[in-house]
N, C-alpha and C positions, 0 to 999 in steps of 0.2 A: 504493500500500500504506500502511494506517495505522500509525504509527510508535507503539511503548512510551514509555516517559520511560526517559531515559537509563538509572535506577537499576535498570530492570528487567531494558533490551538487554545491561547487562553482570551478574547475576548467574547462577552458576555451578549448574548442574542436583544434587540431591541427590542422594547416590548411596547408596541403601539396601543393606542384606544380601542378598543373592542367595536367590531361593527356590526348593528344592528340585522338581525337572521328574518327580524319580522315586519312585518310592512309597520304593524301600531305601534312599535318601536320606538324610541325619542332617544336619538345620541346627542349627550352631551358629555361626550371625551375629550374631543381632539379640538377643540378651540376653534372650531368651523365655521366660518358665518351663515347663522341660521336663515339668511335670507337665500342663498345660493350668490351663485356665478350673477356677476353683471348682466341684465341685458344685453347692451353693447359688446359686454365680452360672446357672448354665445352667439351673436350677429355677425362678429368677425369670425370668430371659427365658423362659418354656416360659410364666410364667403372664400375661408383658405383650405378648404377641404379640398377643392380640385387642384390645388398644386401640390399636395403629399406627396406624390412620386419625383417630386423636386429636393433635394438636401438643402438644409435649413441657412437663411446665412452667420457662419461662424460667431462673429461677433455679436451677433443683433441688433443689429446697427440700428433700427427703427427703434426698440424701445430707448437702447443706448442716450439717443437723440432725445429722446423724451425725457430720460433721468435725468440728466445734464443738465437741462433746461430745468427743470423742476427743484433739483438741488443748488444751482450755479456753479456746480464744478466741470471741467472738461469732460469729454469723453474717453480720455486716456485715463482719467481716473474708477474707470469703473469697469465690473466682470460682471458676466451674465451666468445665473449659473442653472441647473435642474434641481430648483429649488435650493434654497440657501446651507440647507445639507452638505449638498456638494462646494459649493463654497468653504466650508472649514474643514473637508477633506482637503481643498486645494492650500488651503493655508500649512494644514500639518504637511500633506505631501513637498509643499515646497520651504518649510523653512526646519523642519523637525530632523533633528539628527540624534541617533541612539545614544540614548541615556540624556538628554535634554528635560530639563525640568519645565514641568508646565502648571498654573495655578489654575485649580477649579475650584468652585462652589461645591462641597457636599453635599445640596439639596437644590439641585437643576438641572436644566435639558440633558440629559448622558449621551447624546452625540458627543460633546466637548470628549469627554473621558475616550469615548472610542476609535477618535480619530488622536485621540493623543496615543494611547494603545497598540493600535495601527501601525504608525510609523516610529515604534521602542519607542515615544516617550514614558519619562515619567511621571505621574498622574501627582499632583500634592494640592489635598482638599484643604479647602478654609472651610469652617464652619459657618452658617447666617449669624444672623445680629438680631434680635427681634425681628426675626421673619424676612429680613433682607442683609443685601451685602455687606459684609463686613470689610468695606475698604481698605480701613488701618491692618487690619488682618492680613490681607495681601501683601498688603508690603513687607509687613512684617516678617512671612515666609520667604521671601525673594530673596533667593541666592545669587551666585555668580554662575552655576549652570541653568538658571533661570531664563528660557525663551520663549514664554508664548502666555500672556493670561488674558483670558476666557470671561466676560462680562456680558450678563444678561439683565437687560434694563428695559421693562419689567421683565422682572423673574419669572421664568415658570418653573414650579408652580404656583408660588405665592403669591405673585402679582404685583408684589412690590416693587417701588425704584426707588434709586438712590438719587443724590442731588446735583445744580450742578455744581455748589460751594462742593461737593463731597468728591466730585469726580476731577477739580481743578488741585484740590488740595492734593488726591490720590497720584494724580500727573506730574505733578511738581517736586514728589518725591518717591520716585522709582526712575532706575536710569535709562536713559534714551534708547540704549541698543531695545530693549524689552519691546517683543510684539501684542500691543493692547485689543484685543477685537472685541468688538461691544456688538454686542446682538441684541437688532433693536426689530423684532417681529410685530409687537406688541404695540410699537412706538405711538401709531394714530390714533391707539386707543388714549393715550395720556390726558388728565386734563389737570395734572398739577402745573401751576405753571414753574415752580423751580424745575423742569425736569431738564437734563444740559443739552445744547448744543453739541452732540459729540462732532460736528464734522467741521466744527473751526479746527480741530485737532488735525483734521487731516488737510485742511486748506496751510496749517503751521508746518507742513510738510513732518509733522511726528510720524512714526511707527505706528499706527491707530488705522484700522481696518473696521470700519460702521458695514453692520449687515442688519438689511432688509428683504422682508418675501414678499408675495403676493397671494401666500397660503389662507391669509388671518382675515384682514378685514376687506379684500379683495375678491375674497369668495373662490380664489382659483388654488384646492389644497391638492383636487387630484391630476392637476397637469402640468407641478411641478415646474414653480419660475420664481427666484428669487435673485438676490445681488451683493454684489459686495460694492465700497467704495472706498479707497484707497490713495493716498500717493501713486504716483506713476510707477515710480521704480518697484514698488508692491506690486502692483497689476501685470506690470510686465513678468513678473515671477509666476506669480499666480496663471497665467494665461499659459507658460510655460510647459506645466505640468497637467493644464486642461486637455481633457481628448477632445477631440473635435466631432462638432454637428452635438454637444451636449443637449441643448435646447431644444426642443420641436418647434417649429413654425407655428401650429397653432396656440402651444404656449406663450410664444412673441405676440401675436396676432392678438391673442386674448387679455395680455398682460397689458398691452399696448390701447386697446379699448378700453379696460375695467379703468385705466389712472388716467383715463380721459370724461368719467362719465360720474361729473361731480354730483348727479341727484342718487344714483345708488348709496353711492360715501356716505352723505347726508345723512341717509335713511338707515343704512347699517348703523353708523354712530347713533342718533338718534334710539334705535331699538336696542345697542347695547347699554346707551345710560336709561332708558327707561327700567329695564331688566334690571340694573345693577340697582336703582332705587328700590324694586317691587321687593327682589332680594335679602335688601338690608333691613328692608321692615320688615321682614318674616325670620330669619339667621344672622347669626352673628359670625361672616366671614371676619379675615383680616379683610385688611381696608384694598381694594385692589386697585390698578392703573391698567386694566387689560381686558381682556373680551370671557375671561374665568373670573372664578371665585374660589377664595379656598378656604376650607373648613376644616376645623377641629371637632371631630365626633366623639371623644376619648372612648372609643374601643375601634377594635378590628375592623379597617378600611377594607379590608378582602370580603371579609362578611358582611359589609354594609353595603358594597358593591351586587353582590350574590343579590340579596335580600331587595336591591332595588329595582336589580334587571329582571327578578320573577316580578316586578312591578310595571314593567316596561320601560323602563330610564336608565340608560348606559351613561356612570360617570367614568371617574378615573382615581381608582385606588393609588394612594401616594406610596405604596412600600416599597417600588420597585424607585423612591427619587428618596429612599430613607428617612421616611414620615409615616408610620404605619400605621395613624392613628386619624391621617386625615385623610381629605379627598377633594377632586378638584374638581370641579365645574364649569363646563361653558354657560354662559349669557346666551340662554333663546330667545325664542320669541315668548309674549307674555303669557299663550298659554302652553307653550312646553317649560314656561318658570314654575305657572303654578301645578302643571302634572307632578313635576321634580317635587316640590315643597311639600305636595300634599302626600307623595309618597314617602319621602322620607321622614315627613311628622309621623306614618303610620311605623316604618321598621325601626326607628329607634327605640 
């Protein structure tokens, strides 16, 4: 039998939100936008369907143009990726060297952990802070084999963000070589207004790698299109180790539509702050900055899970993010909030 390399025989299988088997069903796992896809996005894929037999172009140049425009940074500053997933593969694959230390969050997205895994790095958890990052803590870990730390703003799962006094202080003292990626999925959901600027850091030509999807309030999770944004010299590394035609057409096509079709935006935000009011009159989540909710049930998230999906409501037990006691929720619509509530009033 041919053997993996070590780094792969021992990483750990991801474990996605459970998808609904039954039509009456209500998934609130994966942080979805319960409204669907854009109109407009499903209008441009209706019109790039006859060119599929075409390969996609490389770059993506049409949304490229559009991000650019939208952020005011070049186009050189930015990667297209198959979902932003692939993005922080592309990071580990191009800047990770065996035995390279990387900082994570021990209670966050576990891509970070897998692609640091992937290419022999070594993994060194921070603990949270009250439910969020503990930025002093980061630094504090940072060694001289230190090259790659991993921020997610808002946290999943918690929801939480950090500041931007919190994240200028963090930058000002941690040293320059270090590569910062903030994963910011989450971000349009925001309504604190301290929440930072992370891409003056990359306009300052810093180390600071901002990634955004189109998975979350975009509506687009299953056709996979999100981005990074970067320094130049970052991008051209990153593009480096990219395979080529990553992207599908209709991904561009649809990615390209949905961040042009300001009355869906509207209306998704709008349904996710209404949801999050209906929410917090009924549970007492942490306070959230995202399109989830997270809950402390103090017992077994495995068996509240069980207990909810015989109820017809798919959440997202926390034990597999080392919170086994909570559980995480998407923001539906208001009445797949109150299916959720009313079920879970009964299995508790």
């Amino acid at each position: 039998m041919a053997k993996p390399r070590n780094a792969v025989s021992n990483l750990k299988e991801y474990i996605p939100g459970k998808n609904p088997e039954k039509a009456k069903v209500i998934k609130l796992a994966s942080n979805e936008n319960p409204l669907g896809p854009s109109p407009k996005a499903l209008l441009a894929i209706k019109k790039e369907l006859k060119k599929i037999s075409v390969y996609p172009d490389q770059n993506s140049l049409l949304l490229s143009r559009q991000l650019s425009k939208k952020f005011n940074v070049s186009e050189k500053n930015l990667v297209i990726g198959n979902g932003s997933d692939e993005v922080l593969q592309l990071i580990a694959a191009a800047y990770l060297s065996s035995g390279d230390e990387v900082l994570i969050s021990r209670n966050t997205f576990s891509t970070y952990e897998f692609v640091t895994r992937l290419f022999d790095g070594n993994p060194v958890f921070v603990d949270l802070k009250n439910n969020t990052y503990d930025l002093p803590g980061f630094a504090s870990k940072s060694t001289d084999k230190t090259k790659i730390i991993f921020l997610c703003n808002p946290n999943s799962p918690t929801g939480t963000s950090f500041t931007a006094a919190e994240l200028d202080s963090f930058m000002a003292n941690i040293p320059d070589n270090y590569i910062v990626v903030i994963d910011e999925a989450y971000a349009e959901y925001v309504e604190s207004e301290d929440y930072p600027d992370s891409l003056k850091y990359v306009r300052q030509g810093k180390n600071v790698i901002v990634l955004r999807t189109f998975s979350k309030l975009y509506g687009l999770a299953g056709l996979r299109c999100g981005y990074g944004i970067a320094k130049e010299e970052i991008i051209k590394y990153l593009k480096m180790v990219k395979l080529p035609f990553g992207v599908n057409r209709l991904a561009v096509a649809a990615a390209s539509a949905a961040l042009d079709d300001k009355a869906f935006v509207k209306k998704s935000l709008k349904t996710n702050k209404d949801g999050k009011k209906y929410l917090y009159s009924q549970l007492s989540p942490i306070k959230t900055e995202a399109n989830f909710i997270c809950l402390d049930i103090k017992k077994s998230a495995d068996e509240v899970f069980l207990r909810l999906m015989a109820e017809g409501v798919i959440i997202r037990p926390l034990t597999s993010f080392g919170i086994p006691n909570a559980i995480r929720v998407t923001i539906g619509t208001m009445e797949q909030n109150k299916k959720f509530v009313a079920a879970l009033k009964k299995v508790l």
